[in-house]
N, C-alpha and C positions, 0 to 999 in steps of 0.2 A: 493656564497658558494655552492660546488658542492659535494657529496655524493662521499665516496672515491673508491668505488668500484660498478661497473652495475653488477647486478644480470642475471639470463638466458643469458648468454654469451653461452652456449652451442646451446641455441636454436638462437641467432645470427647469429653462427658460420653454422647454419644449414640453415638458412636463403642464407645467403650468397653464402656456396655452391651450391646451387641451381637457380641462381639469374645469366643473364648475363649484368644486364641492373643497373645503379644506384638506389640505394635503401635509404629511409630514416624512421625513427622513428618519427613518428610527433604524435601531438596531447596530448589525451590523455597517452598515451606510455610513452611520454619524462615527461609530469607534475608529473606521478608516478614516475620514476628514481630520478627526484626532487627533490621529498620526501624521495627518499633510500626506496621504496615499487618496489613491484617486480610487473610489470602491471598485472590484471587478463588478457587482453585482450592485444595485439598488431596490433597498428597500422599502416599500410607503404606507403607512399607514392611511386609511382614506376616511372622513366623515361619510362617504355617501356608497356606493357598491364598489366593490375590487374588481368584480368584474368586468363590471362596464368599464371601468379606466385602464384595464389592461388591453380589452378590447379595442377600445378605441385608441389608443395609443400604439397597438401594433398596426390598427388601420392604415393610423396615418403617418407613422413611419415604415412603413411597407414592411413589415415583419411578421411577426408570427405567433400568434394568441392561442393560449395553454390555459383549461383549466385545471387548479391546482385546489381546488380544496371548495367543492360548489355549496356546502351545506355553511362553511364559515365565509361565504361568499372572497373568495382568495384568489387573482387568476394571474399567470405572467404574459408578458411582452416582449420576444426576443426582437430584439433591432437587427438590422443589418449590422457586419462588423462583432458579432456575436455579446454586445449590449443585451442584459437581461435585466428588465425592472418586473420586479413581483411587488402586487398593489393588495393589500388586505383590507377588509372593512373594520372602522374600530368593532373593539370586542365588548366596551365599555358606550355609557351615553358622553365622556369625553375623553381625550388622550389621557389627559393625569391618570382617569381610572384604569382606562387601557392600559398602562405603562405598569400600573400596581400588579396586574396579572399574568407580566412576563416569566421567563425563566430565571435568568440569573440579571443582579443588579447591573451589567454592561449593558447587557440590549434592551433595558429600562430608559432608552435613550431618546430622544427626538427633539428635532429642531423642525420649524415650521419652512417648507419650501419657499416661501416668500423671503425670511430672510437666509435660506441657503444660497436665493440671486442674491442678495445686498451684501452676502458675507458675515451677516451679523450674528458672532456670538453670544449675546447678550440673551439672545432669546431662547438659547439652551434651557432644556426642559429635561432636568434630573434631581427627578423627586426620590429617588434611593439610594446614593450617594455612589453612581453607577461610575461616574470620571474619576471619583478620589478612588475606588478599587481597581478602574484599570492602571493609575498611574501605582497604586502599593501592590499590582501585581496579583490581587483578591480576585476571587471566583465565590462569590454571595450567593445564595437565594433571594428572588424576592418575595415567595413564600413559601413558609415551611413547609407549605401540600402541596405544595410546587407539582413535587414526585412522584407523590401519587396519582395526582392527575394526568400525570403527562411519564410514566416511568422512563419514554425515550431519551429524556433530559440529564438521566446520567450517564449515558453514553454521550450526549452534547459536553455534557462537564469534564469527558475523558479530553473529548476533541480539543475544549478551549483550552485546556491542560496543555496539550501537545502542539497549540498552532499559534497561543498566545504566552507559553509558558506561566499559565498563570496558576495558583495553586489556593485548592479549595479547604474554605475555612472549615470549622470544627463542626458546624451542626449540616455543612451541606456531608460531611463524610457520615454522618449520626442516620441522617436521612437519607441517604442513596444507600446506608445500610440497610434497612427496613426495607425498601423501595425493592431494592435489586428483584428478588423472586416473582414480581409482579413484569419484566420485561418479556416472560413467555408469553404475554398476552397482547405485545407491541407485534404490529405488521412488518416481515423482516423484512422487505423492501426497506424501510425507515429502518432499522436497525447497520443493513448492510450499507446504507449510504452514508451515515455515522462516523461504521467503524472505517472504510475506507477514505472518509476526511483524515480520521483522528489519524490514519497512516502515514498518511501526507505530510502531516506535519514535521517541525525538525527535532520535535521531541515525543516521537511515535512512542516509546519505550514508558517515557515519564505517564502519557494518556492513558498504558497498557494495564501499567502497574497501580495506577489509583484506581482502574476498574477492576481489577484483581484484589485491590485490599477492601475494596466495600462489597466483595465477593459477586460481581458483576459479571465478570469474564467468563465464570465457566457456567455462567446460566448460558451465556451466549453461545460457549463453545464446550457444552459440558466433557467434549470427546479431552479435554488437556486436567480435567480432574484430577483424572489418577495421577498426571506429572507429576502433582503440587508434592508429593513423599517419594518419589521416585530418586533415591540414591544412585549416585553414579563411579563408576571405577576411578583412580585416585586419581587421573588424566584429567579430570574434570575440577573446578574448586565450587560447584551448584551442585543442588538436584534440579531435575528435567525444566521442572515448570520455570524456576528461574533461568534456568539455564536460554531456555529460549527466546524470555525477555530480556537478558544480557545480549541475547546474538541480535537484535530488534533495536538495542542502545550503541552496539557497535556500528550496523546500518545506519543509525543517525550520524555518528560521527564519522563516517567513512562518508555518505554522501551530501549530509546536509553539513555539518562541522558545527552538531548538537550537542548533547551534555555530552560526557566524555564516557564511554564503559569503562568498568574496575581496571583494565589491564592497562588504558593512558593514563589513568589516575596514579596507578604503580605507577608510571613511567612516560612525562607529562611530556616529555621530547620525542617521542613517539612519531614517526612520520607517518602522515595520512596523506603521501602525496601519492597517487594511485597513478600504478603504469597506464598513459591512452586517458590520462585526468581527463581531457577535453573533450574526447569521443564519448565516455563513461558519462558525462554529464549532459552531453545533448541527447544521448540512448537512455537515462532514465529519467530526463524530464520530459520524454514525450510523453501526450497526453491518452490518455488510456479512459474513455470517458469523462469523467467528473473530476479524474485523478491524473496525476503522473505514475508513470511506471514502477516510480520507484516506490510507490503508494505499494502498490502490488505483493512487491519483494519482499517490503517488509511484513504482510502478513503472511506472506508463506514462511517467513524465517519465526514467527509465530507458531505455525504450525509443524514446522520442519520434521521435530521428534514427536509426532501426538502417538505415536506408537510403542516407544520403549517401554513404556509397562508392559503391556501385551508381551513382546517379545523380550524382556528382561529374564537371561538364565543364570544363577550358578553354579558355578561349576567345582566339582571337587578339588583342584588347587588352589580355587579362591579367587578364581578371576570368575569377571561378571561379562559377560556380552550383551548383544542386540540384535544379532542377525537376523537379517530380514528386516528390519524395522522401517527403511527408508521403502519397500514395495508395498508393505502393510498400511503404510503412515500418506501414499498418493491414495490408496484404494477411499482411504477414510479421507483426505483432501478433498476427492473427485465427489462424494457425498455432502461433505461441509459447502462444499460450491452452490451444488444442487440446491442444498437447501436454502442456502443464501439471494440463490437466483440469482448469480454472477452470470456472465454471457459465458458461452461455449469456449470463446477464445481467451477469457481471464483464468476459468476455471481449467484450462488445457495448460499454461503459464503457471498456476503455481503448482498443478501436479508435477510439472517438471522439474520447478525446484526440488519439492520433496523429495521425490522418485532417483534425480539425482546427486543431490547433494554430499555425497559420501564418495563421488567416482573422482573429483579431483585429489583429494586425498589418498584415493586408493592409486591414483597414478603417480600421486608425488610416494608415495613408498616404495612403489614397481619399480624404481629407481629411472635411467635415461628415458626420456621420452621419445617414442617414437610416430614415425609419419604414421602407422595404420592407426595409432592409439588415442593419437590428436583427430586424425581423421574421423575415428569414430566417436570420436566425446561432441563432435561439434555435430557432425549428423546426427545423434539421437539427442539433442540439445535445441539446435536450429539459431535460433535466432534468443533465446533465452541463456546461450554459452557463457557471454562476457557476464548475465546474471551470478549464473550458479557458479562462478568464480568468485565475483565481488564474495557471495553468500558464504564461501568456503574460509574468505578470508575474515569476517565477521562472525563464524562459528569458531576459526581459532581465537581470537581473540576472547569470544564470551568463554571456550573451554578453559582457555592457561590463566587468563585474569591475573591475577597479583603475580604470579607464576612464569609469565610470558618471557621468553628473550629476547631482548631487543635483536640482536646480529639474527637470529633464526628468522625473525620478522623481516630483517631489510632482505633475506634472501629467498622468503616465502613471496614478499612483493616480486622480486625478480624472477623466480619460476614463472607467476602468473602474466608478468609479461609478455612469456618467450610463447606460451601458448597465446595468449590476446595479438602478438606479433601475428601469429599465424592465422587467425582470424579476422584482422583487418587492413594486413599488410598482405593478404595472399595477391601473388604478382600476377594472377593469369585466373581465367573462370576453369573448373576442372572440363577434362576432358570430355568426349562423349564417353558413352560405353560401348567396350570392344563387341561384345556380343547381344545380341538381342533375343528375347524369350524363344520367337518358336524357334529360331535356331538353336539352342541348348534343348529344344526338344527334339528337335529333329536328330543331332549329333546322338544322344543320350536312348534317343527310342524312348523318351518318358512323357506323362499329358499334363495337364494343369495342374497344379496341387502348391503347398509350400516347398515344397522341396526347390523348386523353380524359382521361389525367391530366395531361398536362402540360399541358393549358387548365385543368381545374380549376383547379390547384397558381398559375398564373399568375394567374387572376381574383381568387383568394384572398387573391394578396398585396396586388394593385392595390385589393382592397376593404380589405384592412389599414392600406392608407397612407391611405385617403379617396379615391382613387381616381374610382371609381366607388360607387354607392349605391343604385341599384334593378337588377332583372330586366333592364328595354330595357336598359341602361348596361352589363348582364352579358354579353348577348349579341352587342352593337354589338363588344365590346372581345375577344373571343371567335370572331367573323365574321373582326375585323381579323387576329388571331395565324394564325388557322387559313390566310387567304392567305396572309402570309406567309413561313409554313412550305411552302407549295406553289410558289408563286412560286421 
């Protein structure tokens, strides 16, 4: 069954004029027409250089020419309007053999540009039975060294897992077992571009857990090892390492409305209807490079507990703690970043989650909420707040699982409201500050140092909550802190 009509037939058409060498649609490209979706990206397989037709197609669409891969002669073309066509050289003396030495039987795919202008089905080219596995839902090899060759292919396999839900047969799990140990030797550039598709997807959790059972995941991430046996106090129905991949399944279905975590599955009437649903969905579909936001979330909710071994105690009555685990668990975030080569401002986002993931919960126990408490969840939060809520509310969920109560649930959503209220219903910009540094040194007779901000930082709040309200009131409350600290 073929889609009755191909979309961007203009940019074909443009294609083509440009082009003196055979050209095809393969891959990704042909699976979206498939579907009657119009590809974001395009991809070409080329008889003659990728270079040159990448070049020359951003020439003369006034764009922007990328070399992507110079020794497999591979280059892109971003167009104005943010159009990306990546043009490859066959790899093969013709497409048939080209297509034998792809990845997996989906992007074994190609149709020849000439009849993507005419619309013509007919001239589909799938010599590995690549359309009957996307419609049975298949994730194939098209061969079995596939993986070897290419180890970054089962982290690909996590991704089409999670963005295609599609599920891989018996010998690709055989071979990406074998395989997996040989991804220390992938460029983690490629690795971390991977794993944050595979996030993306609306079955982030589904991608996690097939890379975790062909033991992929902790080559990648070997700091969540120790999770995999890490027991937890009876509050929990995991140990760690699932446990995090549960909070990862809940994020699915909290923001994509993906497979379901154990706790909707308990309790299939579950409402996922989320306080600020409409704010919550334009704030994590923005686009954070390659990804959305909510790409992001989800691997920090990955990450969240990579600490509790480390800091797992017991104790003589028999209870077990963690303390400290969420300071220990950003310190090794801020490193996993590093090494990943995430930007400053991705890797600053999910140390946040980490770092704070356990403060909304500690305010829902503190019992009422108050102005200084909200005030200060959301300053040392920023703009990541309404995250590490959603992430609170996807860690209950992955802790109670079959266990969960509904009534607790519908009034856990409504806490997180009353603070989300006050995060993007606040009626007015906060005020200035009453006092200003040298003047708290002047008043105080003190010089530069921290001491200087942590009065500020304190006055600040005290004038957030109503507090205080003028200068004397600033400095009276200012004189107080500063004995105190001496005292």
């Amino acid at each position: 069954m073929y889609p009755s009509e191909l979309p961007t037939t203009d940019l074909f058409q443009f294609i083509a004029m440009h082009s003196d060498q055979p050209v095809w649609l393969v891959g990704g490209s042909v699976r979206e027409l498939l579907a009657g979706r119009q590809p974001a990206d395009i991809d070409l397989a080329v008889a003659g250089s990728g270079l040159g037709l990448a070049k020359t197609l951003a020439t003369a669409g006034g764009g922007t020419f990328v070399v992507l891969d110079d020794e497999r002669d591979t280059g892109r073309a971003v167009l104005p309007g943010g159009v990306t066509i990546d043009c490859a050289r066959l790899r093969a003396v013709d497409i048939m053999s080209d297509l034998h030495l792809r990845d997996f039987t989906i992007n074994a795919l190609a149709l020849p540009l000439a009849a993507a202008i005419r619309g013509d089905w007919h001239d589909l080219i799938d010599p590995l039975g690549g359309q009957a596995d996307l419609a049975a839902g298949r994730l194939r090899l098209c061969l079995l060294t596939g993986l070897h060759e290419d180890p970054l292919r089962i982290v690909r396999a996590g991704r089409f897992r999670s963005t295609y839900h599609l599920t891989p047969d018996s010998e690709l799990i055989t071979m990406a077992r074998q395989a997996a140990h040989a991804l220390d030797t992938v460029a983690v550039e490629r690795i971390r571009d991977e794993i944050l598709k595979l996030c993306d997807g609306s079955a982030a959790a589904a991608g996690l857990r097939f890379l975790d059972e062909v033991r992929a995941l902790t080559v990648i991430f070997p700091e969540l090892e120790a999770a995999r046996d890490c027991e937890q106090p009876y509050v929990h129905f995991l140990p760690v390492l699932a446990h995090v991949l549960e909070t990862v399944a809940a994020l699915d279905w909290l923001i994509d409305n993906g497979e379901s975590p154990v706790a909707v599955q308990t309790n299939p009437h579950l409402s996922r209807r989320l306080p600020f649903a409409e704010r919550y969905h334009e704030h994590l579909h923005q686009r954070r490079g390659i990804v959305r936001r909510a790409a992001l979330l989800k691997l920090a909710a990955l990450l969240h507990d990579n600490a509790k071994p480390q800091t797992k105690v017991h104790h003589p009555d028999g209870t077990v703690t963690f303390y400290g685990h969420q300071s220990l668990g950003a310190e090794t975030a801020a490193q996993i970043g590093k090494r990943l080569r995430l930007s400053r401002t991705d890797t600053v986002y999910i140390v946040t989650i980490v770092r704070e993931h356990m403060r909304p919960g500690q305010m829902r126990s503190g019992g009422q909420l108050t102005e200084r408490g909200i005030n200060r969840f959301f300053r040392d939060t920023g703009d990541a707040g309404p995250d590490v809520l959603l992430h609170e509310l996807a860690d209950h969920l992955a802790t109670r699982g079959p266990w969960l109560d509904p009534s607790a649930w519908h009034d856990h959503l409504a806490w997180v409201g009353a603070l989300l209220d006050r995060y993007w219903n606040a009626p007015t910009p906060p005020p200035p500050p009453l006092l200003r540094g040298d003047e708290l040194m002047t008043s105080l007779g003190i010089g530069p140092g921290p001491e200087v901000g942590r009065l500020l930082r304190l006055i600040h709040e005290a004038q957030q909550a109503g507090e205080i309200h003028n200068l004397e009131e600033a400095l009276t409350l200012a004189r107080t802190l500063h004995r105190a600290e001496r005292s």
